[in-house]
py3Dmol code that shows the C-alpha trace and the ligand (Angstrom):
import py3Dmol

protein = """\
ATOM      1  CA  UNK A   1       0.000   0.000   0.000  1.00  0.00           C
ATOM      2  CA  UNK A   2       1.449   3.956  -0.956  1.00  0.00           C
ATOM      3  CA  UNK A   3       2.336   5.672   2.089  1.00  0.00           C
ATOM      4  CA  UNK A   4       0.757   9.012   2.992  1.00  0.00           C
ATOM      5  CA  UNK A   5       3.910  10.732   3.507  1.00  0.00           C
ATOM      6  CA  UNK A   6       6.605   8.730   1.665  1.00  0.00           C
ATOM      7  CA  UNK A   7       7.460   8.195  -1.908  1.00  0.00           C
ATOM      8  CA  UNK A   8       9.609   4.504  -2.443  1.00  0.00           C
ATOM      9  CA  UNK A   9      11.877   3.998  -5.032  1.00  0.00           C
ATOM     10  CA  UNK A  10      14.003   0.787  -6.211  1.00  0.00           C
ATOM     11  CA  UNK A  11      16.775   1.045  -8.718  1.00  0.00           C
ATOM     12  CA  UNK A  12      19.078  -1.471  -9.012  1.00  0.00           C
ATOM     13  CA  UNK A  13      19.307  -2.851  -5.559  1.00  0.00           C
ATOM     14  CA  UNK A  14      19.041   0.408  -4.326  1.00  0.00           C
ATOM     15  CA  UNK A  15      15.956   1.618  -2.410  1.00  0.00           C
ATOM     16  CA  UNK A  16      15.348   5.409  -1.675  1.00  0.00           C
ATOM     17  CA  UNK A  17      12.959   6.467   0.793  1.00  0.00           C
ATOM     18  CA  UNK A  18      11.639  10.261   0.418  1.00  0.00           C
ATOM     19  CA  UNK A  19       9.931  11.997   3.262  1.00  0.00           C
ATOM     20  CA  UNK A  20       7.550  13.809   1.136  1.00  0.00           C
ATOM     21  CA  UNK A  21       5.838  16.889   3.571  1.00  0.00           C
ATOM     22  CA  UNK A  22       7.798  19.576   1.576  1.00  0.00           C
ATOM     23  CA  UNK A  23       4.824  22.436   2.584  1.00  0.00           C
ATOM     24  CA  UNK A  24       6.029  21.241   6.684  1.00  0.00           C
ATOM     25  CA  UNK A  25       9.716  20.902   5.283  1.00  0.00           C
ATOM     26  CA  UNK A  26       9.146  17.253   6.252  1.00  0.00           C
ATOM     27  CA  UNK A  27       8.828  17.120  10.201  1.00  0.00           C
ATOM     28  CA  UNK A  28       8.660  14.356  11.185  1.00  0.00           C
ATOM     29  CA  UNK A  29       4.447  13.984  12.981  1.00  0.00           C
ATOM     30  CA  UNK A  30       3.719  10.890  13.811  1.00  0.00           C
ATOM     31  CA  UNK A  31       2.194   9.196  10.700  1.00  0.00           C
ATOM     32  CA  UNK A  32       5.640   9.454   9.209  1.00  0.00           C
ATOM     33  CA  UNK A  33       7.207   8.048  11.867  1.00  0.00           C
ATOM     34  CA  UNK A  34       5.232   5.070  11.774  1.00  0.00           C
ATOM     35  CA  UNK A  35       5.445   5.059   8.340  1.00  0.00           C
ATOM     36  CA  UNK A  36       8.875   5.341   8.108  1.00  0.00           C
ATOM     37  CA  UNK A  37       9.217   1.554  11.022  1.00  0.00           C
ATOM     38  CA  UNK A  38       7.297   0.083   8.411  1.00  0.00           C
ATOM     39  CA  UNK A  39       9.203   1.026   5.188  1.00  0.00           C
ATOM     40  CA  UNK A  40      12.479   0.033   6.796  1.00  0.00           C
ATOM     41  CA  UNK A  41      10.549  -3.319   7.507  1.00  0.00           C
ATOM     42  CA  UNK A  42       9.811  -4.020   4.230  1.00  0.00           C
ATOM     43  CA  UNK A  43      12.797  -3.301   3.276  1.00  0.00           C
ATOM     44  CA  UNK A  44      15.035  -5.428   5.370  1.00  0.00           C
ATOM     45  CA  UNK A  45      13.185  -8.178   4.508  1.00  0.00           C
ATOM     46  CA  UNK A  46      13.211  -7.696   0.877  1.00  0.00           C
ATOM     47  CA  UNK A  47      16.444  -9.669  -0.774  1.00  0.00           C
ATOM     48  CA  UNK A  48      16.352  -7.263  -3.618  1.00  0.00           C
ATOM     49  CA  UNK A  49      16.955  -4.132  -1.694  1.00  0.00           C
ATOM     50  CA  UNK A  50      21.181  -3.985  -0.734  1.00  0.00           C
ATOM     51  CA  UNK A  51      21.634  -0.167   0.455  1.00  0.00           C
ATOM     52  CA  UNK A  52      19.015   2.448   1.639  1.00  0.00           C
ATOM     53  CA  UNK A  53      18.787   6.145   0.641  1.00  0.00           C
ATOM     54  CA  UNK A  54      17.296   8.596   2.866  1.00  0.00           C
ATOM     55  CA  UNK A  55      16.309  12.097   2.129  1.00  0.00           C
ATOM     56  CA  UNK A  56      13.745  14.819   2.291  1.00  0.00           C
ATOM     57  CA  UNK A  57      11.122  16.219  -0.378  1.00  0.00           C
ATOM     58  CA  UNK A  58      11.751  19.526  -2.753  1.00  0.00           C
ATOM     59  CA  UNK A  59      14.986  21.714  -2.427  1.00  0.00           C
ATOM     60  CA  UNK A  60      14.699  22.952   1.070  1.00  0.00           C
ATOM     61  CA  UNK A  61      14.596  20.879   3.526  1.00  0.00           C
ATOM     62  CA  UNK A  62      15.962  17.199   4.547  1.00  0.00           C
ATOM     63  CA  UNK A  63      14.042  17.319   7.821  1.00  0.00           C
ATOM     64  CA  UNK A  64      13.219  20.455   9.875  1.00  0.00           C
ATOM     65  CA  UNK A  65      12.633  18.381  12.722  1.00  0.00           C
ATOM     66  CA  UNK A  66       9.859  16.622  14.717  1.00  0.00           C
ATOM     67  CA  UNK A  67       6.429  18.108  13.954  1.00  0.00           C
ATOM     68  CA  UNK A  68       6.568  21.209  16.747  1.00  0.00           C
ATOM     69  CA  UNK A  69       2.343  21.413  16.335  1.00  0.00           C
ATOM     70  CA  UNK A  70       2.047  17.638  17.353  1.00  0.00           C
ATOM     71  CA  UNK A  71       3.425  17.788  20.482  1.00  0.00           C
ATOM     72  CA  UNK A  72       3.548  21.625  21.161  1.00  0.00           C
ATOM     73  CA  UNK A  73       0.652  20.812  24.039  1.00  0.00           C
ATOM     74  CA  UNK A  74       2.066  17.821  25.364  1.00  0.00           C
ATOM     75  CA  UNK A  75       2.844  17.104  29.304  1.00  0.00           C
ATOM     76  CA  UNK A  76       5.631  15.282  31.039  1.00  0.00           C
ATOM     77  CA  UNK A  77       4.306  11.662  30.362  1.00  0.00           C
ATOM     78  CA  UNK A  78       3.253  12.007  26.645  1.00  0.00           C
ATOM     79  CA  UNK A  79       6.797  14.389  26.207  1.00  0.00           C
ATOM     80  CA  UNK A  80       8.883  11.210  27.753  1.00  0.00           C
ATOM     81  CA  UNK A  81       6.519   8.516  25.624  1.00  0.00           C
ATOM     82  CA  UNK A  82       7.471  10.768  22.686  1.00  0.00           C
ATOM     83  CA  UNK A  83      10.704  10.825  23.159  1.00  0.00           C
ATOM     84  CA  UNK A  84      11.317   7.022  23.586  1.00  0.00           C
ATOM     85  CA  UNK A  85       8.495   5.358  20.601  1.00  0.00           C
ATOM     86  CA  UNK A  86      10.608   7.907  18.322  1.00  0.00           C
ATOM     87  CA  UNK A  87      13.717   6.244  19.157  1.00  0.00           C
ATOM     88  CA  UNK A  88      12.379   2.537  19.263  1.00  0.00           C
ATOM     89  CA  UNK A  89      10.875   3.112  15.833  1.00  0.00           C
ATOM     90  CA  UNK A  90      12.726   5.269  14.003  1.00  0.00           C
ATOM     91  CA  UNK A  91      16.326   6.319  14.920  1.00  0.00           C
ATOM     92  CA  UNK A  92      17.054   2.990  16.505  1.00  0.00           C
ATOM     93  CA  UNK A  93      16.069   0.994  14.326  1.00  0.00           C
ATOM     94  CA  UNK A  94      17.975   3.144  11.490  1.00  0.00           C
ATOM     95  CA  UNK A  95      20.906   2.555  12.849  1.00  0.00           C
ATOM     96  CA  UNK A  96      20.268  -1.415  13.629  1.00  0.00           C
ATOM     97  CA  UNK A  97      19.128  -1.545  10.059  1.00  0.00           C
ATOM     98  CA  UNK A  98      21.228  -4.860   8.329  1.00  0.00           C
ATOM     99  CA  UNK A  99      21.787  -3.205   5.334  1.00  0.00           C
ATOM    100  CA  UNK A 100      23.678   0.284   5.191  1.00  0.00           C
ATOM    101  CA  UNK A 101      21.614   3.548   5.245  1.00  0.00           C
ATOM    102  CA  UNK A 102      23.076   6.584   3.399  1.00  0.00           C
ATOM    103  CA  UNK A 103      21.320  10.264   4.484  1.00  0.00           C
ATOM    104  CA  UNK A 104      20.730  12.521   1.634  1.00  0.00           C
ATOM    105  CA  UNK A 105      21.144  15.334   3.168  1.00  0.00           C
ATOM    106  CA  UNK A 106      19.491  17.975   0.552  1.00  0.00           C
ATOM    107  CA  UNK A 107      18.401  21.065   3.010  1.00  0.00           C
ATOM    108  CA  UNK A 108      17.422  21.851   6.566  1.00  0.00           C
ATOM    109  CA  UNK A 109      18.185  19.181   8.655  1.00  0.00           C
ATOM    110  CA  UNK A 110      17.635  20.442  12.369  1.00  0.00           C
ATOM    111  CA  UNK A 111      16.840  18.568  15.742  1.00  0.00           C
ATOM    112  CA  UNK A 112      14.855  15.412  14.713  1.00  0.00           C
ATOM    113  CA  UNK A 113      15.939  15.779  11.073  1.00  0.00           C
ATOM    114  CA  UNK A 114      19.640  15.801  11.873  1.00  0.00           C
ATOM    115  CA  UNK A 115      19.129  13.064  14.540  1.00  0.00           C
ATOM    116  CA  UNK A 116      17.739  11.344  11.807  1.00  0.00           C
ATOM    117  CA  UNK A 117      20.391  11.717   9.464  1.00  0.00           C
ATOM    118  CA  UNK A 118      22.787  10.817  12.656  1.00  0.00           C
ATOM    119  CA  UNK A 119      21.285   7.726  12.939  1.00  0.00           C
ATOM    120  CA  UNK A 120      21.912   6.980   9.672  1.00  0.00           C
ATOM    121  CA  UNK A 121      25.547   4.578   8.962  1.00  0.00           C
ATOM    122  CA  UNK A 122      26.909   7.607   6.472  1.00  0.00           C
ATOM    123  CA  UNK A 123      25.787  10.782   5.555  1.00  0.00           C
ATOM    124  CA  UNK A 124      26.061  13.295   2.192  1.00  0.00           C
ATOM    125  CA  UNK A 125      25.326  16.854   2.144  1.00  0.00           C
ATOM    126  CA  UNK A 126      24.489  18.724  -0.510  1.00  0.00           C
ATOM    127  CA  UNK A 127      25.963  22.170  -0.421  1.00  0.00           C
ATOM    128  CA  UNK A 128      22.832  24.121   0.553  1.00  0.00           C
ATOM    129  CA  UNK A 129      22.329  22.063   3.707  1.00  0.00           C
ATOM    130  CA  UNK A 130      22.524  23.489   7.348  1.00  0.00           C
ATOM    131  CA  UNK A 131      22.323  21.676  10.403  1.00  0.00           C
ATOM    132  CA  UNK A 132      21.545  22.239  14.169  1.00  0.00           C
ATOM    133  CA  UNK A 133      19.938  20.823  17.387  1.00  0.00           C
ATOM    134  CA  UNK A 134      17.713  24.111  18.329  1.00  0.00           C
ATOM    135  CA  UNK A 135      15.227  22.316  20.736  1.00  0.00           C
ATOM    136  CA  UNK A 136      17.018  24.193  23.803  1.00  0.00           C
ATOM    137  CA  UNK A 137      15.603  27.646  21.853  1.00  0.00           C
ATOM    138  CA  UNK A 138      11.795  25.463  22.492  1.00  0.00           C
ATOM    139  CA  UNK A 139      12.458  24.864  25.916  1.00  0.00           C
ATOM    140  CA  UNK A 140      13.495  20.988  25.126  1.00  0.00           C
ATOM    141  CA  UNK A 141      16.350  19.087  24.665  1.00  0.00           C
ATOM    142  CA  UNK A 142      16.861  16.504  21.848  1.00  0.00           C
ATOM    143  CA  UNK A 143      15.196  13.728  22.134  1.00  0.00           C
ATOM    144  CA  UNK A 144      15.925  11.590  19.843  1.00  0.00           C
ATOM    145  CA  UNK A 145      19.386  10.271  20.436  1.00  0.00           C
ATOM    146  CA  UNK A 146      21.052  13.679  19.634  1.00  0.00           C
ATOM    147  CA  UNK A 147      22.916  14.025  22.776  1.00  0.00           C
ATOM    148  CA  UNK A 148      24.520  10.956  22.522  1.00  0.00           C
ATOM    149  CA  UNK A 149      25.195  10.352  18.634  1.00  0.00           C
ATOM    150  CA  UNK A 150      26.133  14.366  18.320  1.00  0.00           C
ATOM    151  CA  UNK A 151      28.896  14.008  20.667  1.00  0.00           C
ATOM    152  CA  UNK A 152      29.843  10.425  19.279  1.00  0.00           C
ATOM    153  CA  UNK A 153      30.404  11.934  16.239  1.00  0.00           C
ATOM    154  CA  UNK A 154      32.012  15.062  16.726  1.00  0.00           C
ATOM    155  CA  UNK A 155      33.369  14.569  20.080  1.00  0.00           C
ATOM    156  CA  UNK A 156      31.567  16.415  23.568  1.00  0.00           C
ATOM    157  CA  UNK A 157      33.266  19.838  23.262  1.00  0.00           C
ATOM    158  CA  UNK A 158      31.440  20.408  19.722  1.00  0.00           C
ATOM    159  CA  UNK A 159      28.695  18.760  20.638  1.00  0.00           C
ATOM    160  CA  UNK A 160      27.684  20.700  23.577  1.00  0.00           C
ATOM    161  CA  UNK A 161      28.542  24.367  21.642  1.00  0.00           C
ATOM    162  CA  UNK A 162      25.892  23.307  18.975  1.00  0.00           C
ATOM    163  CA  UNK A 163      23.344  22.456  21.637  1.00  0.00           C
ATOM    164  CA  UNK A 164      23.553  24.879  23.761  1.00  0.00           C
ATOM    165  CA  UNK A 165      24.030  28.151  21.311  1.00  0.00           C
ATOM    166  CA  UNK A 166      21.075  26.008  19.140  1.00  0.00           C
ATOM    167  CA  UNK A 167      22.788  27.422  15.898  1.00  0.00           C
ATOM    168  CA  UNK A 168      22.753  25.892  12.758  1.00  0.00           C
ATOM    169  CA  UNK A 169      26.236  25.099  10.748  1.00  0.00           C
ATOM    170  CA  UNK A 170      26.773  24.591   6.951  1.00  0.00           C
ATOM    171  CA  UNK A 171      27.785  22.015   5.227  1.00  0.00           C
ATOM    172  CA  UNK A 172      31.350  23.081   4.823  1.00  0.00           C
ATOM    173  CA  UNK A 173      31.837  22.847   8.566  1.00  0.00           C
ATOM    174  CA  UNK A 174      30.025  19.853   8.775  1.00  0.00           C
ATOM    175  CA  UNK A 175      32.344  18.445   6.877  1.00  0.00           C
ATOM    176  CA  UNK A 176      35.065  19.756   8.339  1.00  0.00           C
ATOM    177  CA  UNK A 177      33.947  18.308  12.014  1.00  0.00           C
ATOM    178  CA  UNK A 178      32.956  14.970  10.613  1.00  0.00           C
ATOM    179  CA  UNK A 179      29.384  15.315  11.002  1.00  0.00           C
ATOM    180  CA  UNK A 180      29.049  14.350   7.053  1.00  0.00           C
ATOM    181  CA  UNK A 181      30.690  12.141   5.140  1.00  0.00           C
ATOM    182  CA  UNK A 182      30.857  14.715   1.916  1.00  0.00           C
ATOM    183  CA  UNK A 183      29.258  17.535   0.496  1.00  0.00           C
ATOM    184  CA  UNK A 184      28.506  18.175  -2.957  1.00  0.00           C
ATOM    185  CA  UNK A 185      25.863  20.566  -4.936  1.00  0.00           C
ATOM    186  CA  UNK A 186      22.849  20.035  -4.632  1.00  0.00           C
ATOM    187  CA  UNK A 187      21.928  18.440  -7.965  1.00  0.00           C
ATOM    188  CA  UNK A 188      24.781  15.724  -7.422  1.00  0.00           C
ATOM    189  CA  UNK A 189      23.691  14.841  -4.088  1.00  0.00           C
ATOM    190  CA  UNK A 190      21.434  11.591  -5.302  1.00  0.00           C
ATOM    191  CA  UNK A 191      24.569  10.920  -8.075  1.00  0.00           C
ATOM    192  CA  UNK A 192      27.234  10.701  -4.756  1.00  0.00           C
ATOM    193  CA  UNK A 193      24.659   8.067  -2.934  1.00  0.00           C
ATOM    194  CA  UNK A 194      24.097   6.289  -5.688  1.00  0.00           C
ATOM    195  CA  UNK A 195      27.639   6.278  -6.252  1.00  0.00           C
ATOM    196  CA  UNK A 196      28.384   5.194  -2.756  1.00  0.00           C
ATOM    197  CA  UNK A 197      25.816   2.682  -2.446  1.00  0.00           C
ATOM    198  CA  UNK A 198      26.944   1.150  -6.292  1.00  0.00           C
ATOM    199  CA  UNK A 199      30.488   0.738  -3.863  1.00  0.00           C
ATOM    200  CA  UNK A 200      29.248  -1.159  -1.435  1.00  0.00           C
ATOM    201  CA  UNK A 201      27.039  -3.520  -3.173  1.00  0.00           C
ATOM    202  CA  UNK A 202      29.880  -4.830  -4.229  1.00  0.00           C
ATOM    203  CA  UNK A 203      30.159  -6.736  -1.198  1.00  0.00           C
ATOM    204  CA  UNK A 204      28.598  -9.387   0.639  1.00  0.00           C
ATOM    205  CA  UNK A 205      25.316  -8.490   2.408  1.00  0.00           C
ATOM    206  CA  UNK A 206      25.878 -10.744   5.320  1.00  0.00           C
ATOM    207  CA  UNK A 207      30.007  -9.249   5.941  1.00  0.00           C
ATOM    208  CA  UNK A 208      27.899  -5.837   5.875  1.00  0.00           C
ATOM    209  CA  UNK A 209      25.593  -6.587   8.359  1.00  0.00           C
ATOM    210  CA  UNK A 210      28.107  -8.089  10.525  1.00  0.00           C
ATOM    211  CA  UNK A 211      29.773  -5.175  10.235  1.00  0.00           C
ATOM    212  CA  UNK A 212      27.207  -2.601  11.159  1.00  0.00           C
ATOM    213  CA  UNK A 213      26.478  -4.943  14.034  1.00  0.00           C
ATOM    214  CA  UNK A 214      30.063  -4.931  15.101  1.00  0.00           C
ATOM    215  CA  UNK A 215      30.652  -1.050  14.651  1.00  0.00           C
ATOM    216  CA  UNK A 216      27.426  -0.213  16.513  1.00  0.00           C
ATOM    217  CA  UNK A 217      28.618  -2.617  19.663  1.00  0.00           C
ATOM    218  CA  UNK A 218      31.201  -0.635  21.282  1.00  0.00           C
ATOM    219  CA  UNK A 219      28.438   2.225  21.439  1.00  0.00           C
ATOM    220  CA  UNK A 220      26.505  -0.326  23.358  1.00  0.00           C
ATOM    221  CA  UNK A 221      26.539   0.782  27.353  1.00  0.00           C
ATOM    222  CA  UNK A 222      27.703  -2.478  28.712  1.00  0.00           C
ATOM    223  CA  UNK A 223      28.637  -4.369  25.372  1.00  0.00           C
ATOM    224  CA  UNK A 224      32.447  -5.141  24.561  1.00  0.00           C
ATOM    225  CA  UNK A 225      32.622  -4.418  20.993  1.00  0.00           C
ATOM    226  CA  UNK A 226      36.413  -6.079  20.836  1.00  0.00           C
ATOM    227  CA  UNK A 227      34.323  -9.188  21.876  1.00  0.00           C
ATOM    228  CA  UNK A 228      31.514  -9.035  19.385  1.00  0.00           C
ATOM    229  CA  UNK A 229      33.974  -8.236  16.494  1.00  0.00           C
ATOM    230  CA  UNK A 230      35.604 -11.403  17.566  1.00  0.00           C
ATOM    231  CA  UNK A 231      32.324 -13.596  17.778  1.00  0.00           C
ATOM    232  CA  UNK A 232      31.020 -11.729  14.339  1.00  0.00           C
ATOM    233  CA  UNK A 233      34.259 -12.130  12.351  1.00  0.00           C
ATOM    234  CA  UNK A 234      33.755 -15.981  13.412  1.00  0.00           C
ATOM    235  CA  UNK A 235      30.532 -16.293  12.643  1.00  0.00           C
ATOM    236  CA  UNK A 236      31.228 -15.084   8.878  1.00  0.00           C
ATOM    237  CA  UNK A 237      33.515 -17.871   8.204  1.00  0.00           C
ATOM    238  CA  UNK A 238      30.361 -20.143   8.430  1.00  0.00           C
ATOM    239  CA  UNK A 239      28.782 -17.815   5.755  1.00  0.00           C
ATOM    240  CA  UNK A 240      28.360 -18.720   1.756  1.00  0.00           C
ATOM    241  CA  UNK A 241      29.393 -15.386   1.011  1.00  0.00           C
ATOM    242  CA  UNK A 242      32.272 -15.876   2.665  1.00  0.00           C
ATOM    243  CA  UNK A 243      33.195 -19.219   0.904  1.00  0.00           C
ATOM    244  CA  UNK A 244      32.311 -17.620  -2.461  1.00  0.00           C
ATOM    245  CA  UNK A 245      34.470 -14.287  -1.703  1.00  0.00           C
ATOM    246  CA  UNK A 246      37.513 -16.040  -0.928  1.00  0.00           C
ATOM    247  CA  UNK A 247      36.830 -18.278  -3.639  1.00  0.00           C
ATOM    248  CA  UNK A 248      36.433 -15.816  -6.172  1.00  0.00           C
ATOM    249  CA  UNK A 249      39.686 -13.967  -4.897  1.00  0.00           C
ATOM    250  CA  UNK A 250      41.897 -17.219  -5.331  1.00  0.00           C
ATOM    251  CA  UNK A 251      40.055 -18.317  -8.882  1.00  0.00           C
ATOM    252  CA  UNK A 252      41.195 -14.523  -9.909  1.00  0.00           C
ATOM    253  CA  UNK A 253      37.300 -13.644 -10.735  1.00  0.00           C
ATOM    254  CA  UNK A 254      34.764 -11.097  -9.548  1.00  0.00           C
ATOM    255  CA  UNK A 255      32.381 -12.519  -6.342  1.00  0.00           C
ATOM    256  CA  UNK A 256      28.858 -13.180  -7.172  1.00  0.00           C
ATOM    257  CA  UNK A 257      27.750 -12.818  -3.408  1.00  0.00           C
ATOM    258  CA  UNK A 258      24.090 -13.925  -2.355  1.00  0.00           C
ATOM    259  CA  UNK A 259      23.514 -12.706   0.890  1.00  0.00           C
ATOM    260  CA  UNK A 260      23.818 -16.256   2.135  1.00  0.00           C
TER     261      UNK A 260
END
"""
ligand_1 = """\
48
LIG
N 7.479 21.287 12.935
C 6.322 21.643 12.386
N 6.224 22.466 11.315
C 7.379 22.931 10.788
C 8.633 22.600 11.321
C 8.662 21.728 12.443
N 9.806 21.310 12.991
N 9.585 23.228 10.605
C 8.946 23.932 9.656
N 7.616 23.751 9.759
C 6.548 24.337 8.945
C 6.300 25.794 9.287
O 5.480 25.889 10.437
C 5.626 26.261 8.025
O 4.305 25.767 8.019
P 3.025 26.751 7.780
O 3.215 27.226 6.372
O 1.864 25.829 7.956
O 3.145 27.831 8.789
C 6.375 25.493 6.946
O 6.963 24.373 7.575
C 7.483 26.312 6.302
O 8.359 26.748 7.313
P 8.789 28.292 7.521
O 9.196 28.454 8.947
O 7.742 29.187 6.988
O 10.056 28.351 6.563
P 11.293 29.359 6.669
O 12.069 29.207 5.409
O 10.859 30.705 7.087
O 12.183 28.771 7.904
C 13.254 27.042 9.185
C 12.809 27.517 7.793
C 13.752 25.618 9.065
C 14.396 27.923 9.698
C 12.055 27.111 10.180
O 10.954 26.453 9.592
C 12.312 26.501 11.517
O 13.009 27.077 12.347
N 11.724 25.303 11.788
C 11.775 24.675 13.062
C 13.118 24.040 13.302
C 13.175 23.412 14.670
O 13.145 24.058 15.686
N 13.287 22.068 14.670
C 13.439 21.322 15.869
C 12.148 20.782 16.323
S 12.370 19.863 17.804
"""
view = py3Dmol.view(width=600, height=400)
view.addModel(protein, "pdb")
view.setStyle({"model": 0}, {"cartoon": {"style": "trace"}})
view.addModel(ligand_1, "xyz")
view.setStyle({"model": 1}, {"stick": {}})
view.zoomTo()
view.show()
């Protein structure tokens, strides 16, 4: 069934998800939200999709954030409920996704737009975008995991200037702190995923997912990651894709890898 508020496309193993609320700049209410659980669903257990894209509708805007009019009357217990179905569905599970999720970064992305794209494995910006964490200027504080992946990925010092002034930075600087992967203009933003994505696929589907499982464990309170890259490098050897990889490397041919 079409989704209210997202547009799907597949291209060549390649599945892009659109957040399509460009006259809201794509916040994030909570139809998309739920929307959004159920197209990553589908589309980890579709065999035909290798790599998601992520971005927002029209030039403007990735994300602008969670929907301020949704939960602009909300009290303490709806606020914390909020706060913690967002991150169950949505940025969680983005970043627990088995397959690798690029953010398109093509505008705005601020508070739950950037958390979004945070939660995402890698992230392109086109050279229009600007991004910031401006709940404090609300009276809130991110909510969606932006307090912990901010600092994560640009360190605690950085983290806590773009919080607390609730600025927005462009892409250049994003770069520059390692918030994004690249930037690019606009109109090659899609190209440089695609691009990125056509890179990886490349590779097999299960090393990939042992891999984002691997990376994501030593940002696991509790979790030894040099312990679960031990047990997840082991468990490849038992893999298909790992007998045809190494086989294809010794027969001096190209690896035809199933996902197996
Ligand atoms: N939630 C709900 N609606 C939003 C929104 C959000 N996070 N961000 C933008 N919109 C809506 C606006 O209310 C407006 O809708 P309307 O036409 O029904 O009034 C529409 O999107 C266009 O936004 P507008 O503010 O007119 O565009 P602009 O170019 O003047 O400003 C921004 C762009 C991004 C600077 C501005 O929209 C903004 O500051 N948004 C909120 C960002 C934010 O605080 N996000 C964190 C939320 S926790």
């Amino acid at each position: 069934m079409p989704f209210a508020n997202l547009l799907i496309t597949d291209a060549d193993g390649v599945r892009t998800i659109t957040i399509n609320r460009p006259d809201q700049l794509n916040a994030l209410n909570r139809v998309t939200i739920s929307e959004l659980d159920q197209a990553l669903n589908e589309a980890d257990g579709d065999r035909g999709v290798r790599v998601l894209i992520i971005t927002g509708s029209g030039a403007k805007a990735f994300v602008a954030g969670a929907d301020i009019k949704e939960f602009a009357h909300f009290a303490v217990p709806e606020g914390k409920a909020l706060a913690a179905d967002g991150q169950k569905k949505l940025f969680d599970h983005v970043e627990n996704m088995s397959k690798p999720m690029i953010a398109a970064v093509n505008g705005f992305a601020l508070g739950g737009g950037l958390e979004l794209a945070m939660s995402c494995h890698i992230r392109v910006a086109s050279d229009n975008a600007r991004m910031g964490l401006p709940e404090v200027s609300l009276g809130v504080i991110p909510g969606y995991g932006g307090t912990q992946r901010l600092a994560r990925l640009v360190g605690k010092g950085k983290a806590m200037e773009m919080i607390f002034t609730a600025g927005m930075i462009k892409a250049d600087e994003a770069l520059q702190w390692g918030l994004v992967n690249h930037v690019v203009p606009q109109d090659q933003l899609l190209a440089k995923c695609n691009e990125l994505a056509a890179a990886i696929m490349k590779n097999s589907p299960t090393a990939l997912a042992a891999a984002i499982r691997a990376v994501n464990a030593g940002y696991e309170p509790g979790v030894d990651g040099m312990q679960r890259e031990i047990e997840e490098f082991g468990k490849c050897f038992g893999t298909a894709d790992f007998k045809e990889g190494t086989s294809a490397f010794l027969e001096k041919r190209k690896a035809n890898f199933t996902g197996a």
